[in-house]
N, C-alpha and C positions, 0 to 999 in steps of 0.2 A: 591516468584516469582520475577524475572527481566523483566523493560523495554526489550523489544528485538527489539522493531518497534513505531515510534511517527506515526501514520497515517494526511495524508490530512483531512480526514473524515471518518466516520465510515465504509463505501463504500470500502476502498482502506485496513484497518484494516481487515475488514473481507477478502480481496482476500489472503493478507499476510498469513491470519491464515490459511486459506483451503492450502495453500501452505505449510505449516508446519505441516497441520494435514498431508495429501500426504504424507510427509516425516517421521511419527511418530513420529510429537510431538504434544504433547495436549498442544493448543497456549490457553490464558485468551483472549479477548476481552472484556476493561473496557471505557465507555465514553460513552456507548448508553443513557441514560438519560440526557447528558450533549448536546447532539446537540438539545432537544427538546427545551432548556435552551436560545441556542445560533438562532435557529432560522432559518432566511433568512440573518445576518450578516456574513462577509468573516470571520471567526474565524479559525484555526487551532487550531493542537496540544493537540487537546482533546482527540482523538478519539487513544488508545496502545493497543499495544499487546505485553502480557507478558508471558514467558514460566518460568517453573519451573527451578530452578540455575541449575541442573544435564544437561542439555538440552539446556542452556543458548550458548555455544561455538557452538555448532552445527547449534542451531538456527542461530546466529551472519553469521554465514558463508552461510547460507542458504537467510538471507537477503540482505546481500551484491549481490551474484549473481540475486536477484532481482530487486535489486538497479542499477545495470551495462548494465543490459537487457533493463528497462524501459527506463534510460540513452540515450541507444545505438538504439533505436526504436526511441527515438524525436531527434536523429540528423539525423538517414535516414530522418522522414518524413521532414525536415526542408530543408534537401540535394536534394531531391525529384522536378521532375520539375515543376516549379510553373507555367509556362506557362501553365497546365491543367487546365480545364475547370469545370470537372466533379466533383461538391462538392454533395456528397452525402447524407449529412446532408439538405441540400436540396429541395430535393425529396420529 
């Protein structure tokens, strides 16, 4: 098995994977025991997802377009007019 994805946290590993299972691949998720580890400190880079080498290129290319999307979502919301009011978090 290869690295295919370093996640933020175990959170963002698992959407990765559901996004590769979608696509037929059977993704690993390894690091869940390691955030029990790390706590309430700011740690990264614990939390991968590895797919099987045959599946490796596929994934790779399946990440990137994830990678580009989530990208291209935080320069809208940053582009977005700030003069709003409405924080929904909030609420």
């Amino acid at each position: 098995m290869k690295i295919v994805y370093r996640a933020n946290d175990i959170i963002e590993a698992h959407i990765v994977a559901g996004m590769l299972r979608a696509n037929d691949i059977e993704p690993h998720v390894g690091g869940h025991y390691l955030q029990g580890a790390v706590g309430d400190l700011a740690m990264d880079g614990f939390a991968n997802v590895l797919v099987a080498e045959d599946d490796y290129d596929t994934a790779v290319g399946l990440v990137r377009e994830y990678d580009a999307s989530a990208a291209q979502e935080s320069t809208e919301e940053a582009s977005s007019d700030e003069g709003d009011l409405y924080k929904p978090w909030l609420a």
